[in-house]
C-alpha positions in Angstrom: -24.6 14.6 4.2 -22.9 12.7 7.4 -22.8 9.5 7.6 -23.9 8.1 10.4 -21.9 5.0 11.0 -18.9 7.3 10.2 -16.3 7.3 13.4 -14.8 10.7 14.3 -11.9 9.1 12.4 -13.0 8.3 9.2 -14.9 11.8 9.6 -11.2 13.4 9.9 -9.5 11.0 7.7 -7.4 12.8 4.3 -8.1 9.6 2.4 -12.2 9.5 3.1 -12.3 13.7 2.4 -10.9 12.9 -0.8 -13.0 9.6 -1.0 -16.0 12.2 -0.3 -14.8 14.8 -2.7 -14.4 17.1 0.1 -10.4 17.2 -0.9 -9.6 17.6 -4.9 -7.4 14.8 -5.7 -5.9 14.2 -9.6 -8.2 10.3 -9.4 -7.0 8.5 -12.3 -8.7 5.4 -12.0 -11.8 4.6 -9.5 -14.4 2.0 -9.3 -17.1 0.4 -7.0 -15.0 0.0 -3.7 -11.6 1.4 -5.0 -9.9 4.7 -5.5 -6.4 5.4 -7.2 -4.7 8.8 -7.0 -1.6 10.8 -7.8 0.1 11.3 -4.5 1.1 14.9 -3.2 4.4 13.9 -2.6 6.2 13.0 -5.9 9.6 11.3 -5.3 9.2 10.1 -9.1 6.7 11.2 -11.7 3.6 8.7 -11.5 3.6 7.5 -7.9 -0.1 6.6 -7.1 -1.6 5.7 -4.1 -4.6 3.1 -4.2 -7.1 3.0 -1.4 -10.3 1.0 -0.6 -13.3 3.5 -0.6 -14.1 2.0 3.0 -12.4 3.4 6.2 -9.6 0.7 7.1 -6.8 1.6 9.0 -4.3 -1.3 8.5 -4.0 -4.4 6.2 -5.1 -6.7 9.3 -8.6 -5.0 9.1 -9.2 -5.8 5.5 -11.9 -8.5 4.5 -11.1 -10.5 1.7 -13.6 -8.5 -0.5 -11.6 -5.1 -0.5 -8.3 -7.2 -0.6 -9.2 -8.8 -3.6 -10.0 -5.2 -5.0 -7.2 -3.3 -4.3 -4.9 -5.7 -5.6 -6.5 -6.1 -8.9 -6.7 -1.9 -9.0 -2.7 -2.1 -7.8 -2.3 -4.3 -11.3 -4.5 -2.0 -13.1 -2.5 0.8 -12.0 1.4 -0.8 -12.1 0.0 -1.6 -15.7 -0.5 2.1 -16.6 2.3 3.2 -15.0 4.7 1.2 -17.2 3.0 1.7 -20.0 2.9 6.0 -19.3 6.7 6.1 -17.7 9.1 3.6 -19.0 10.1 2.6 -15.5 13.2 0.9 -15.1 11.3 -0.9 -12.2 8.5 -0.5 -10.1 7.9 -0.4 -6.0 4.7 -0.9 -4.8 4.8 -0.9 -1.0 1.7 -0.7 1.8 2.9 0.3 5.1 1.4 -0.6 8.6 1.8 1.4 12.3 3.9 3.7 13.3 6.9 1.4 13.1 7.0 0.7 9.6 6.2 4.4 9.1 2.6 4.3 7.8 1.7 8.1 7.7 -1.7 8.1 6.9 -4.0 5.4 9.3 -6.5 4.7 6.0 -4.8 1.1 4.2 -3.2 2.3 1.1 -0.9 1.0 -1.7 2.0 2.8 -3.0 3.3 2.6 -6.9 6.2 4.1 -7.6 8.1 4.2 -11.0 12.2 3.4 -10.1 14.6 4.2 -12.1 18.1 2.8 -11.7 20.1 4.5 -8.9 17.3 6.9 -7.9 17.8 6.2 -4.5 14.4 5.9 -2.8 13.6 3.3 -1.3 16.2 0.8 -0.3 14.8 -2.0 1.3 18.4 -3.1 2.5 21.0 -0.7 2.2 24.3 -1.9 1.4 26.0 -1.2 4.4 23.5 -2.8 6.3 23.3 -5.8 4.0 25.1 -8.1 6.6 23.2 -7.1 9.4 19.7 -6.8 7.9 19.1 -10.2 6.9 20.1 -13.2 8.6 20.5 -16.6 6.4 18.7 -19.8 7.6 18.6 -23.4 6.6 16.2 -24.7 5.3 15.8 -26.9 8.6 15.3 -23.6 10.9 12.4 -22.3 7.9 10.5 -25.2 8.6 10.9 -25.1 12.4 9.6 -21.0 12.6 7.3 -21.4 9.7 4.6 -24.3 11.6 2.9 -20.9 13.6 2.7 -19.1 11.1 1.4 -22.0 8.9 -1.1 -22.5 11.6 -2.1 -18.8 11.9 -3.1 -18.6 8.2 -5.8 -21.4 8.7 -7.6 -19.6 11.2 -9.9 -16.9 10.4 
């Protein structure tokens, strides 16, 4: 049965058909408002994707409800995960906009099991180490900190 608050979106979206159980998904953990599955795409054994079991198409849309949710089910699941795998570390990552290369428009949280020199995701590769991050003092953090600090407070 539609929905009929659904948006042509969330009607279309991979996360809600599996959300729906019109897509077959390996689920290995679910509750009122949150759904954990194995991802298709396994760059190492055990990455799972969480997503809220509402239609939200970046962080920013969240309300603090589902945010509180998924993070407790991304500790539930980074739990199991080290307890099933052995990681040598763990990435958990959630990606927003075509910029920072989110590929499906429905929030979601990647865990992924790492393993030393697997080579996936390097947040700053070496030869870019200079050039990717710049150093401040303490000073300047202050100085470009007071917006954002200001930003947080409002609703």
């Amino acid at each position: 049965m539609l929905d009929r608050s659904m948006t042509p979106h969330d009607i279309d979206c991979v996360f809600c058909r599996i959300i729906r159980g019109e897509l077959d998904s390996a689920t290995i953990y679910e509750d009122e408002s949150t759904l954990a599955f194995m991802n298709l795409h396994q760059s190492n054994e055990g990455h799972v994707l969480v997503v809220p079991k509402r239609h939200f198409e970046q962080i920013y849309d969240l309300d603090e409800e589902t945010a509180s949710a998924l993070a407790n089910t991304v500790c539930k699941v980074a739990r199991a995960v080290r307890r099933v795998y052995a990681p040598d570390g763990l990435s958990i990552w959630q990606s927003n906009g075509p910029a920072a290369f989110q590929e499906v428009p429905h929030v979601h949280w990647h865990v992924l099991p790492r393993y030393n020199d697997d080579g996936l995701l390097v947040v700053y590769p070496k030869e870019l180490a200079g050039r990717a991050r710049r150093e401040y003092s303490l000073q300047s953090l202050k100085r470009i900190s007071i917006p954002l600090i200001e930003a947080v407070k409002k609703k």
